[in-house]
C-alpha positions as CSV (number, residue, x, y, z in Angstrom):
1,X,8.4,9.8,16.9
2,X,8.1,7.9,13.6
3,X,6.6,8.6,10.4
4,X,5.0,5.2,8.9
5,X,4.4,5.3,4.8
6,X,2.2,2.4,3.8
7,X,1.3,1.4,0.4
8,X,-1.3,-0.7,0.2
9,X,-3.7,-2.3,-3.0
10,X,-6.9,0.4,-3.0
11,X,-9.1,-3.1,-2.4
12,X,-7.3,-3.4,1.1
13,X,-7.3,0.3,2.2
14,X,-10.5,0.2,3.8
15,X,-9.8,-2.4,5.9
16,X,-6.4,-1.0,7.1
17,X,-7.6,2.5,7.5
18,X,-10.8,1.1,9.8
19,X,-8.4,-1.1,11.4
20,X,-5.9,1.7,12.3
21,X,-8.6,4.2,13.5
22,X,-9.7,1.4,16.0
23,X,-6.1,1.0,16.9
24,X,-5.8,4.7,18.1
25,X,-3.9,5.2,14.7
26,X,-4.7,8.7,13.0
27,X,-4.4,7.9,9.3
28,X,-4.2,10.5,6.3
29,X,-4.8,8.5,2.8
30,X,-3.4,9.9,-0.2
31,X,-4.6,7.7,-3.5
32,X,-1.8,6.9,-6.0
33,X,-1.2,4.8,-8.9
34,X,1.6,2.1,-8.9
35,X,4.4,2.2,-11.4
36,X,4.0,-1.7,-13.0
37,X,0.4,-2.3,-13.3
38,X,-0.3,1.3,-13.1
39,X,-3.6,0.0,-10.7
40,X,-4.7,2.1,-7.7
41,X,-3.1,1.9,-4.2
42,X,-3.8,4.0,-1.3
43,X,-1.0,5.4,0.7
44,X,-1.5,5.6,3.9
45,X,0.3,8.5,6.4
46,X,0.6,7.5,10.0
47,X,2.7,9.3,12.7
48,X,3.3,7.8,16.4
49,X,5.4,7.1,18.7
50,X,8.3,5.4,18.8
51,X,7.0,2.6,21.0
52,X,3.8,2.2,18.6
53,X,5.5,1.2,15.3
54,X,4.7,-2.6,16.0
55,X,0.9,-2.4,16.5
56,X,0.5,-0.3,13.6
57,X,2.4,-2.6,11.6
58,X,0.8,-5.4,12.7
59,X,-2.5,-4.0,12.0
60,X,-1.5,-3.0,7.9
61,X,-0.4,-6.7,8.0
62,X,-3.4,-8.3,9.1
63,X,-5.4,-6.4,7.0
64,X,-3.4,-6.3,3.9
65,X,-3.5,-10.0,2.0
66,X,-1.2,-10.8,-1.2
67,X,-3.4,-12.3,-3.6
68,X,-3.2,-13.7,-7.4
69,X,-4.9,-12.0,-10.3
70,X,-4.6,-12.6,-13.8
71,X,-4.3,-9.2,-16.0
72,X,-4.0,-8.6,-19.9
73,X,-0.6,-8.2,-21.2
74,X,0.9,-7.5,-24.2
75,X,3.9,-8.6,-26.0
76,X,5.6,-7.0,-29.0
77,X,7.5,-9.3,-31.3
78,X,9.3,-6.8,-33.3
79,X,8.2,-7.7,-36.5
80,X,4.4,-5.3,-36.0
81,X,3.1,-8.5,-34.1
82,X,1.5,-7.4,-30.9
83,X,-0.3,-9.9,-28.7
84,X,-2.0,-9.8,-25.7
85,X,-2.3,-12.6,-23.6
86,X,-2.9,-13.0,-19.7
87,X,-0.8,-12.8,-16.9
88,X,-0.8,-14.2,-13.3
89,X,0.7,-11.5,-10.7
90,X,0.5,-11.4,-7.3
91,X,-1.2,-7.7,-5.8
92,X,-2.0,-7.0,-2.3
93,X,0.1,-6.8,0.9
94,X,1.7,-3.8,1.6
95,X,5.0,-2.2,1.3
96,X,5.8,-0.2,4.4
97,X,8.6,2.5,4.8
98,X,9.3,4.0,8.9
99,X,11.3,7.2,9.2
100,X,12.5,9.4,12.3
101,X,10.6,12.3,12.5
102,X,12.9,15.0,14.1
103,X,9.8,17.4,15.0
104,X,6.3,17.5,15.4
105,X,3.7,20.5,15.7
106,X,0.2,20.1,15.3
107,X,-1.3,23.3,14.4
């Protein structure tokens, strides 16, 4: 058995979630805030079997776009300048960690 950890942008978690449940994928969703554009994400818990990993990945993937978006940033020259000015990043897709579970009980 496997334990999938998916981290994907909060505009593509519906999609993914909808996607896995059609899959046969139970899915718990835990929302959470990423660390460099401090912008929501949804992380998604799935645990299957061994044999399963693929599909499930498959299905985050095709659900799960990278995408451009321009956000404010600000730059401090040192001197008490601060400016902000845009900045292109890419957001979207999904980072995706799979660990061996050693044991399962549903209670």
């Amino acid at each position: 058995m496997k334990m999938i950890t998916a981290i994907v942008n909060k505009e593509d978690a519906n999609a993914v979630c909808n996607a896995l449940t059609k899959g046969g994928f139970s899915v718990t969703k835990l929302s959470t805030t990423g660390g460099f554009l401090m912008a929501g994400n949804m992380t998604l818990l799935i645990g299957t079997d061994d044999e399963k990993v693929d599909k499930c990945i498959d299905l985050i993937a095709s659900c799960s776009k990278q995408r451009k978006e321009v956000v404010p940033s600000t730059a401090s020259y040192g001197i008490g300048v601060t400016t902000a000015y845009p900045l292109e990043v890419t957001v979207g897709g999904a980072t995706v960690f799979v660990t061996n579970v050693e044991r399962f009980e549903k209670l």
